[in-house]
N, C-alpha and C positions, 0 to 999 in steps of 0.2 A: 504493500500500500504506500502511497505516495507522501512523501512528508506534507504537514499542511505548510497554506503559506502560514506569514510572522506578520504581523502589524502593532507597531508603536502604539500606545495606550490613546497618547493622546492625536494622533494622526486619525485610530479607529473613530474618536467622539467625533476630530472635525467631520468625519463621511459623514459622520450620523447626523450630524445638525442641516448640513450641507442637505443631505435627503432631503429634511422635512420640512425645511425652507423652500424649495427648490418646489414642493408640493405646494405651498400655499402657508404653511405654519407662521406663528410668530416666533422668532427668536428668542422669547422667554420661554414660550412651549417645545420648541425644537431642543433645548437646552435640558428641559426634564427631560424627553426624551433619551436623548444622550447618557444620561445619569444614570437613568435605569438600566437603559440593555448595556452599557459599558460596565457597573457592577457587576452585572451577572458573568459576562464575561470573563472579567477580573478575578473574580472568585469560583469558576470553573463549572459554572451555570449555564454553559453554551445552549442547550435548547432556551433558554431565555432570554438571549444576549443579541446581536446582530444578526443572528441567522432569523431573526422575526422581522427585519425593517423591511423587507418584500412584500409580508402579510399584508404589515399595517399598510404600506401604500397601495395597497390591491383595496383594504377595506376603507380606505379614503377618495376610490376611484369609485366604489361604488354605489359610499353613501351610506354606508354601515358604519362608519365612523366620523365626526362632525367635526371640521377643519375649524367650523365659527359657533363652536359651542357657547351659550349663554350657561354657564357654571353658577348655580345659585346654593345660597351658603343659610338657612333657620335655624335659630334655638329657639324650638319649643319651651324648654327647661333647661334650668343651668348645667346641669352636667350632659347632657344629650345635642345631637347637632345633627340638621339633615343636610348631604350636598347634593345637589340634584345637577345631575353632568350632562345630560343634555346628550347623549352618546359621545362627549368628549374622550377622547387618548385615555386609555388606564392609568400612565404616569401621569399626563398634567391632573386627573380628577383625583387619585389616591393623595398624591404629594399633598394637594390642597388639602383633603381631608385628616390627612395623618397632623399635619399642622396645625389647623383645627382641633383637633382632640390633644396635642400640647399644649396649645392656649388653653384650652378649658382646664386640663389637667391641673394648668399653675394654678388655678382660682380656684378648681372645688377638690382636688386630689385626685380625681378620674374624669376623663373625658369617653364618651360614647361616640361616635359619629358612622352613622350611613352613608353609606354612600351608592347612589341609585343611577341604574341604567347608563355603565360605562362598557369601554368595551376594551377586550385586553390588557391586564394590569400588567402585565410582567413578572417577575421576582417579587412576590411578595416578602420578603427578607428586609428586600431595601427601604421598606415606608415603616418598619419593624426598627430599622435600624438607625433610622431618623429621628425616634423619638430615644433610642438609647442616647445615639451622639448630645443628647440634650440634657442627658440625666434621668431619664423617662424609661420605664417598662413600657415595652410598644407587643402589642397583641394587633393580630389581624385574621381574618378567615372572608373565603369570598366563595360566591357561590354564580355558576354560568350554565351555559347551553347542556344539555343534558349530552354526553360522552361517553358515557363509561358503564360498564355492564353492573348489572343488579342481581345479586343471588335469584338463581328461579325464573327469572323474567328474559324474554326475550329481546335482544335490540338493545340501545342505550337508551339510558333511562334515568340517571344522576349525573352530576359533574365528576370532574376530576378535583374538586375543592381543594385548592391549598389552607396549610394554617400555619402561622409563623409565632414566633414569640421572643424576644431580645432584650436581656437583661446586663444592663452595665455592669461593667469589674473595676475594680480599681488595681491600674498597674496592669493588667492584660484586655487582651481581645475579649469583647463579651462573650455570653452566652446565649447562641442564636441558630435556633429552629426553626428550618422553614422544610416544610414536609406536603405533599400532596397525599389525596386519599386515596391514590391511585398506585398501583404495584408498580408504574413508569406513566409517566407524562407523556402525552401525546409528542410533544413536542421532539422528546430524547427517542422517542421512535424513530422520529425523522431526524435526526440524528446520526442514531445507528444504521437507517439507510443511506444517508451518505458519505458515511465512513465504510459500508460496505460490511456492516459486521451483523449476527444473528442478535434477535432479541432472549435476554434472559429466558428461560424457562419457566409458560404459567406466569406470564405477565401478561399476554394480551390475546386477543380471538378475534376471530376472521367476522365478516360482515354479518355470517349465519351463526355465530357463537363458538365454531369452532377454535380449538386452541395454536396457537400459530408461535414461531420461531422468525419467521420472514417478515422484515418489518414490512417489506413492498405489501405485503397480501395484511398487515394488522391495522384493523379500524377499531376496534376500541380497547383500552388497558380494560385488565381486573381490578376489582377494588382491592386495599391492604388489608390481609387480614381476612378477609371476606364478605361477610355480613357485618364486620368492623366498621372497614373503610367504607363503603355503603354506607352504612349507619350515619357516620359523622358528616357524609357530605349531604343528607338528607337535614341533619339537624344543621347546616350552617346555611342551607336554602332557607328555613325554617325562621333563623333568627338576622340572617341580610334582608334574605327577597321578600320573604313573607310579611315578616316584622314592618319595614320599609312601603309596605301595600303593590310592590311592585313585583309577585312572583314569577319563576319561570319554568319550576318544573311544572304544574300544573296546566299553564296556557300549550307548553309543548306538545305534552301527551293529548289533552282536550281539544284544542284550536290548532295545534297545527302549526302554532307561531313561535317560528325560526330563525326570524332576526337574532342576530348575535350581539349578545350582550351579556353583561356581569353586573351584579351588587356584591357592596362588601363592608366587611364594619374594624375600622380602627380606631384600636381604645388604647389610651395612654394613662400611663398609672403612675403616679409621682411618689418615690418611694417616703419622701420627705410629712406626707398625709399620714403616715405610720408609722413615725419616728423620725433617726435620726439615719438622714440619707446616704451620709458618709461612710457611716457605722455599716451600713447594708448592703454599699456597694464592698468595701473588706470584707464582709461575711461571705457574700459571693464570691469571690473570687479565692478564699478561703475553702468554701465547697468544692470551686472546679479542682483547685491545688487537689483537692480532697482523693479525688478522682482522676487526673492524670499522676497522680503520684501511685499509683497503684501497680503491682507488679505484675508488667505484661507476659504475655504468654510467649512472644516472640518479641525478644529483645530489640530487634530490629524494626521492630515496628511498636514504639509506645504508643500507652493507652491516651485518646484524644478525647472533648468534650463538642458537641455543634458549635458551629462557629470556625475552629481551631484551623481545620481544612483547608476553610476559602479563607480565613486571612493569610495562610502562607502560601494558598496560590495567589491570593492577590500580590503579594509582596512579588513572587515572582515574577509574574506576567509585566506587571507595572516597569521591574528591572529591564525583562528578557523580551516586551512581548506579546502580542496576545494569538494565539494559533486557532486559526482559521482550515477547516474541513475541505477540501476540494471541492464538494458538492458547495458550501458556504459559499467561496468564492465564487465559484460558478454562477450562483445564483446572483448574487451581489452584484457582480460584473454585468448580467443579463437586465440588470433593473436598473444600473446606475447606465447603462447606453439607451434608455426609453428615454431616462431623464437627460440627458446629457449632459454630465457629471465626471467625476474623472475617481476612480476606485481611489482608495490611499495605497504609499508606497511601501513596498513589502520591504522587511530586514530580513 
């Protein structure tokens, strides 16, 4: 297999702003943009990273996504917030929101925030991790198009809900979970089709339920767990979409209605409403020690905690790089000559 190409950290954002400018975007929005899928990248998130900036202009061409979103911001009640997106960019509509429920955070110790009818968030990690960078417990959970198979049922019939969670340290990298409910992400499917490699085993099933290895022939993952991962993407439909009055798995299966879209809810939690924030963040960080001190079973590979991972790929990448899949480039190359744009240059 062919080495991928290399691209400079920050060569990669200018493409990406460069896109979504070149679309119609404004430069403060092309800029979250950027943020997002170059985190993911950085941190070794590639199905979430620039191998989506195609999507999104495909779903910008069609109207699935609103270039001139009017983004509107309610508090019903002091700790609660609704943003109603307008089918804006998943990154410009979560960022807002996730900021949103840090403001609120500082004033009542928790902030709530909805966030209704966007589309494609990205990495939910990184609007997790915006409220860490701030001193905040950042919580998130989103819920979309129904994907992914159901114990028993036929056809997709839940999301792939992500849930994230990120807790500041003092002195280290947080601690930072961002997990789907899915046994692989659509996305890292497509992925492993363009790396040319087999899917895990018992991660995903062919159009008729079948269980498949070949991501070419995989349309939808399993749930984690099984009736687990089901489960939980049922209950964050339940407390986004539903909550919100804006459901989607019930219009799908009923109506038939398949616009593509996402709700999601980030909540920020100021550890400082509990005591004494300082004090909590050593504690944490105290717990992760707790646990990477522990005696690995293979010396060469010590024990890590979430989070750990992607900040030493990021450290990496940042140094060395960001590595790009042949099929990525490919595709990349294929959409930046519609636009008439120039790729960035490879190292």
């Amino acid at each position: 297999m062919a080495e991928p190409s290399k691209v400079a950290a920050s060569a990669l954002r200018a493409f990406i702003e460069k896109t979504f400018t070149t679309v119609g975007m404004s430069a403060d929005d092309a800029a979250a943009m950027a943020d997002v899928f170059l985190w993911a990248n950085l941190r070794g998130v590639d199905s979430h990273g620039v191998a989506r900036v195609p999507r999104y202009v495909e779903l910008f061409a069609s109207g699935e996504a609103n270039l001139n979103a009017e983004i509107r911001v309610d508090r019903p009640r002091p700790g609660v917030a609704f943003v109603s997106a307008d089918h804006a960019p998943g990154p410009v509509a979560l960022s807002k929101g996730m900021q949103c429920a840090i403001d609120i955070a500082r004033e009542q110790g928790v902030g709530w925030v909805q966030v209704k009818e966007t589309v494609h968030a990205g990495a939910l990690g990184y609007y997790t991790e915006l409220a860490a960078n701030q001193g905040m417990i950042g919580l998130g959970f989103l819920a979309g198009m129904p994907n992914m198979a159901y114990p028993g049922a036929r056809g997709a019939a839940v999301a792939t809900s992500p849930f994230a969670v990120t807790v500041p340290a003092r002195d280290r990298a947080p601690f930072s979970l961002d997990m789907a409910t899915a046994m692989i992400a659509l996305g890292k499917i497509n992925q492993y089709k363009m790396k040319g490699l087999q899917l895990p085993p018992d991660s995903a099933v062919t159009a008729d339920g079948t269980p498949t290895t070949d991501p070419a022939e995989a349309k939808m993952p399993l749930p984690l767990g099984g009736i687990k991962g089901a489960g939980m993407s049922l209950g964050f439909e339940l407390l986004t979409s539903v909550l919100a009055g804006v459901p989607i798995v019930a219009p799908f299966h009923g109506e038939g209605n398949k616009r593509h879209r996402q709700n999601a809810v980030l909540i920020a939690v100021d550890p400082a409403a509990f005591g004494d924030g300082a004090a909590y963040a050593t504690a944490v960080a105290e717990t992760l020690s707790a646990i990477t001190g522990l005696t690995p079973l293979d010396e060469a590979a010590p024990v890590s905690v979430p989070g750990d991972r992607g900040t030493r790929t990021a450290q990496a990448r940042s140094d060395g790089g960001v590595p790009l899949p042949k099929g990525t480039w490919t595709a990349l190359g294929e959409m930046a000559e519609k636009l008439g744009i120039e790729l960035p240059e490879r190292i």
